[in-house]
N, C-alpha and C positions, 0 to 999 in steps of 0.2 A: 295266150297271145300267139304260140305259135302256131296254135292250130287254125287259128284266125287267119294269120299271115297266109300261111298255106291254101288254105279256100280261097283266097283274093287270089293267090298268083294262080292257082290254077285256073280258078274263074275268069281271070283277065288277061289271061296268056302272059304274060309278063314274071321277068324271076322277081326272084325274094328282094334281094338286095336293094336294086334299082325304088319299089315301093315304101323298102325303109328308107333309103335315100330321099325319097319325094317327101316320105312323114317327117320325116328330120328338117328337112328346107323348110315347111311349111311351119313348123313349129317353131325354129329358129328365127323365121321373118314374123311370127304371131309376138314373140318375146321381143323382137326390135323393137316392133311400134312403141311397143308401149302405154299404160293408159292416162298416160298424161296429154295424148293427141285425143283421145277420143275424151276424156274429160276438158280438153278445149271448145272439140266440136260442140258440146253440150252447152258449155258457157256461150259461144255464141250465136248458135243459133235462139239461145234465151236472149241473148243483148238484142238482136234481131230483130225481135217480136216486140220486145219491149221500144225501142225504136218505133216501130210501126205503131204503134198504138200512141206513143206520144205524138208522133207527127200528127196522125187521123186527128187527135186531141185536143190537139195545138189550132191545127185549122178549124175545127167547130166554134172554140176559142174567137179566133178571128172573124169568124160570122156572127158572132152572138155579141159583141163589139162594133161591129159592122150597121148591126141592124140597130144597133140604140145608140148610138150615134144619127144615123139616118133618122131613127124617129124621131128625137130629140131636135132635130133640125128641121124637121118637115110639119111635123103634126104639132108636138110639145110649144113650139113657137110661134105657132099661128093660133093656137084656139085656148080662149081666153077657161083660166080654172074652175070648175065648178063641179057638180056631182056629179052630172052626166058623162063629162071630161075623165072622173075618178076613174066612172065604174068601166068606161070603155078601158082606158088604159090598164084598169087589174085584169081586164078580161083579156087582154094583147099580152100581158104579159105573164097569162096561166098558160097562153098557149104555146109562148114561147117556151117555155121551161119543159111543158109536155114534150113539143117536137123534139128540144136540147135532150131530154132524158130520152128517147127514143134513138135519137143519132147517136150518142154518147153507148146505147145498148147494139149496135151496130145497125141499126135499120137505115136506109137510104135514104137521100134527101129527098121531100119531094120536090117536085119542077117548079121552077118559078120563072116568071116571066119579065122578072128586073133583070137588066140588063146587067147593073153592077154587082148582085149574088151570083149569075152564071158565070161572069168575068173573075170573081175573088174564087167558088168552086173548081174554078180552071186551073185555080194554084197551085193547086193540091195534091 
């Protein structure tokens, strides 16, 4: 070690002392922190994320709610039951689930040209 020290101070023009001095401070303030700060940092930047992803989660939520409500009022109440009525609706509602799993995996919403999906995505 003190051959160590030695190459530094000559290397760096600077005496002995002062560099043990610097190693000291530096060590002394590494021992302050402590790791109970950086095992907070950790904890929150997790809360964080997790945060974010339930928001994100939460709004798709509110779209997928949105829209069968809207169907339910629009379509479901004007056209009388039958099998053609079925298979359209399982087919609307394969693709909903598609897109939901797709958004749900992060992919972007596509554009829609309803007025009140751009207004509810605006929430967000």
């Amino acid at each position: 070690m003190s051959k160590r020290l030695e190459q530094l101070a000559t290397s760096s023009g600077r005496a002995r002392s002062e560099i043990l001095v610097e190693a000291l401070d530096a060590w002394f303030n590494r021992r302050a922190t402590g790791k109970g700060d950086e095992a907070i940092g950790i904890r929150l930047s997790r809360i964080e994320r997790n945060s974010d992803w339930l928001r994100r989660n939460q709004a798709l939520v509110w779209e997928i709610l949105a829209r069968l409500v809207k169907h339910q009022l629009i379509v479901g109440l004007m056209n009388p039951p039958g099998d053609d009525a079925v298979a359209r609706g399982a087919k609307l509602f394969a693709a909903l689930i598609d897109e939901m799993a797709d958004r749900f995996a992060g992919k972007d919403a596509p554009v829609s040209d309803d007025p009140v999906m751009r207004k509810l995505r605006s929430l967000q």
